[in-house]
C-alpha positions as CSV (number, residue, x, y, z in Angstrom):
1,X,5.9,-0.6,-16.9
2,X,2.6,-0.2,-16.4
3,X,-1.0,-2.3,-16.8
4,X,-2.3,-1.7,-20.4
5,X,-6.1,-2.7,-20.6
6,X,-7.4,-3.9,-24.1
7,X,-10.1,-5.1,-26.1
8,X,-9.1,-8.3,-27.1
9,X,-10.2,-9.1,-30.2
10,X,-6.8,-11.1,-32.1
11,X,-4.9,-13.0,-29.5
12,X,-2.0,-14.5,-29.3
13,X,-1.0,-18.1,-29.0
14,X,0.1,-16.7,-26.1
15,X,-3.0,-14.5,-25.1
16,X,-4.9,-18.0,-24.7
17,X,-2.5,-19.9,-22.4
18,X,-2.6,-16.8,-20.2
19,X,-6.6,-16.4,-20.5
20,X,-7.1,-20.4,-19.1
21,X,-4.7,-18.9,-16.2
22,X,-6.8,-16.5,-15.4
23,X,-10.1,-18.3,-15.4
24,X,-8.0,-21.5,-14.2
25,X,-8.8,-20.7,-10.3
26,X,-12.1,-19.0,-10.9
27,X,-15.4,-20.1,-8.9
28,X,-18.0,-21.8,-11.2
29,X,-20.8,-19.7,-10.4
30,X,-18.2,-16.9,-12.1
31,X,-18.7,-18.7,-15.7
32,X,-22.5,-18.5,-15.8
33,X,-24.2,-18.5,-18.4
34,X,-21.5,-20.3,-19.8
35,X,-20.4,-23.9,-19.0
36,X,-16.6,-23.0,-18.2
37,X,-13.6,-20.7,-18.6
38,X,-13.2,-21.9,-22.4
39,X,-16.7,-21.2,-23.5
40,X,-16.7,-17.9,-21.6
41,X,-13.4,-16.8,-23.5
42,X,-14.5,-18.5,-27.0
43,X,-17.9,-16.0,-26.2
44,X,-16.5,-13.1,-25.5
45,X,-13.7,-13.5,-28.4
46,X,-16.6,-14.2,-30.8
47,X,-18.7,-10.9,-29.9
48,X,-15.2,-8.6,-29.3
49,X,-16.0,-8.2,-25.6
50,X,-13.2,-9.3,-23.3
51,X,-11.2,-6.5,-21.7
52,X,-7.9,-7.7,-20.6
53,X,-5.6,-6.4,-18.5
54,X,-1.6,-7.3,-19.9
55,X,2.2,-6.3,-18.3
56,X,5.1,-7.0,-19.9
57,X,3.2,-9.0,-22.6
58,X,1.3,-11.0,-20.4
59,X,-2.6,-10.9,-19.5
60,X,-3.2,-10.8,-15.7
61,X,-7.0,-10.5,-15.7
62,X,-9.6,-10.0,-17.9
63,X,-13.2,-9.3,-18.0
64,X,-16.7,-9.3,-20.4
65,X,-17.6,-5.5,-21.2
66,X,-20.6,-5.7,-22.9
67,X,-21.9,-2.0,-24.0
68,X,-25.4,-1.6,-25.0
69,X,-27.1,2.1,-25.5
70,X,-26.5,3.5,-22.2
71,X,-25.6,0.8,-20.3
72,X,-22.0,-0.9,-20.2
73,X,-22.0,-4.1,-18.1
74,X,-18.9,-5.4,-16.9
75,X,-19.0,-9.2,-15.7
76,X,-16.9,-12.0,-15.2
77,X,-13.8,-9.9,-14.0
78,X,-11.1,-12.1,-13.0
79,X,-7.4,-12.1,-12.0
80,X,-4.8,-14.9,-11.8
81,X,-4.5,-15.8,-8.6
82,X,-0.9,-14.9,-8.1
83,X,-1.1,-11.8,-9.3
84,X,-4.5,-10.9,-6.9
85,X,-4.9,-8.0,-4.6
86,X,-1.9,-5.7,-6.4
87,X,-4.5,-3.2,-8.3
88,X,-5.1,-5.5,-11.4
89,X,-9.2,-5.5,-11.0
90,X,-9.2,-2.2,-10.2
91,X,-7.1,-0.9,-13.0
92,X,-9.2,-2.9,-15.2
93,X,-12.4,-1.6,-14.4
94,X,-11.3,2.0,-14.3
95,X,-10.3,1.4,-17.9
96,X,-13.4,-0.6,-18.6
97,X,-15.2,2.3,-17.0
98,X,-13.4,5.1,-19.7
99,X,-14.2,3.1,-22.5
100,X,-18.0,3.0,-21.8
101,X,-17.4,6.7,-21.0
102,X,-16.0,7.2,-24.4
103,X,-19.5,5.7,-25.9
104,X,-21.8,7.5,-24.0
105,X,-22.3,4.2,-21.4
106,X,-22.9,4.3,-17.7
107,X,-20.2,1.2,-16.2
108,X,-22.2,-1.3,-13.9
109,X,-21.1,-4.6,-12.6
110,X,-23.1,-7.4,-13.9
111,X,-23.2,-10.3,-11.4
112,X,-25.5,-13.6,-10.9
113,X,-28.0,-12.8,-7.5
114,X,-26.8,-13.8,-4.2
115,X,-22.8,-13.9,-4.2
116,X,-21.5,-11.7,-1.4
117,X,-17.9,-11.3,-3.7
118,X,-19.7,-9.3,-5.9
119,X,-21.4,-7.4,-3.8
120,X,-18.7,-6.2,-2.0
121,X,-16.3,-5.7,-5.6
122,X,-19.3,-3.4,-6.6
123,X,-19.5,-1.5,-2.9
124,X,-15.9,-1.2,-3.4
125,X,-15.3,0.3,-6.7
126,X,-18.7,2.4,-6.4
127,X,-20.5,0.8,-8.9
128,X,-24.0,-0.2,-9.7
129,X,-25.1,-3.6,-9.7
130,X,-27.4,-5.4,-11.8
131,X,-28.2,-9.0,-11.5
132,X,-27.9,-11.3,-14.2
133,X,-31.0,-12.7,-15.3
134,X,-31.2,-16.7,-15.2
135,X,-30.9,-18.2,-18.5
């Protein structure tokens, strides 16, 4: 069975347990602007962008895509640990990257300045990077 990426805009009881998995293990620096792995979630849920990836009815990672004009911005990507370095990311951003296609929207990875992690996801996948301004 393969990874199905979403929008997530009506999860499941279920949806939510697995979403504080997936944020569970994440560096703090990765929640900026937001205070934690909740208020990212409860943001993204409240302007319908989190892009998550799900097998066998369970979310492995998920991510923000936010889409403006010509300019889709992916941030906060994250995996659960356990399920790290088997293609989850990069599935996800390849989707993430079709949607924004679909609306006319160059993909870039949105990241705060100065975290190597970043860098090298972006240098990986070939994608831009912008720096998130400090708020």
């Amino acid at each position: 069975m393969p990874v199905v990426v979403e929008i997530l805009t009506e999860p499941t009881q279920q949806d939510l347990v697995d979403l504080q998995k997936i944020y569970h293990d994440a560096p703090q620096w990765l929640f900026a602007p937001h205070q934690d792995g909740q208020g990212l979630i409860d943001a993204c849920l409240g302007d319908a962008t989190l892009v998550a990836a799900r097998f066998n009815d369970r979310l492995l990672g998920a991510a923000r895509l936010h889409i403006r004009d010509s300019v889709a911005h992916i941030s906060h990507l994250c995996v659960r640990k356990i399920t790290r370095r088997r293609g989850v990311g990069e599935r996800l951003v390849n989707e993430a990257g079709k949607i924004a296609e679909q609306s006319g929207a160059q993909l870039r990875l949105l990241a705060p300045a100065g975290h190597l992690e970043a860098q090298a996801l972006a240098a990986k996948l070939h994608l831009p990077l912008d720096i998130q301004a400090d708020t």
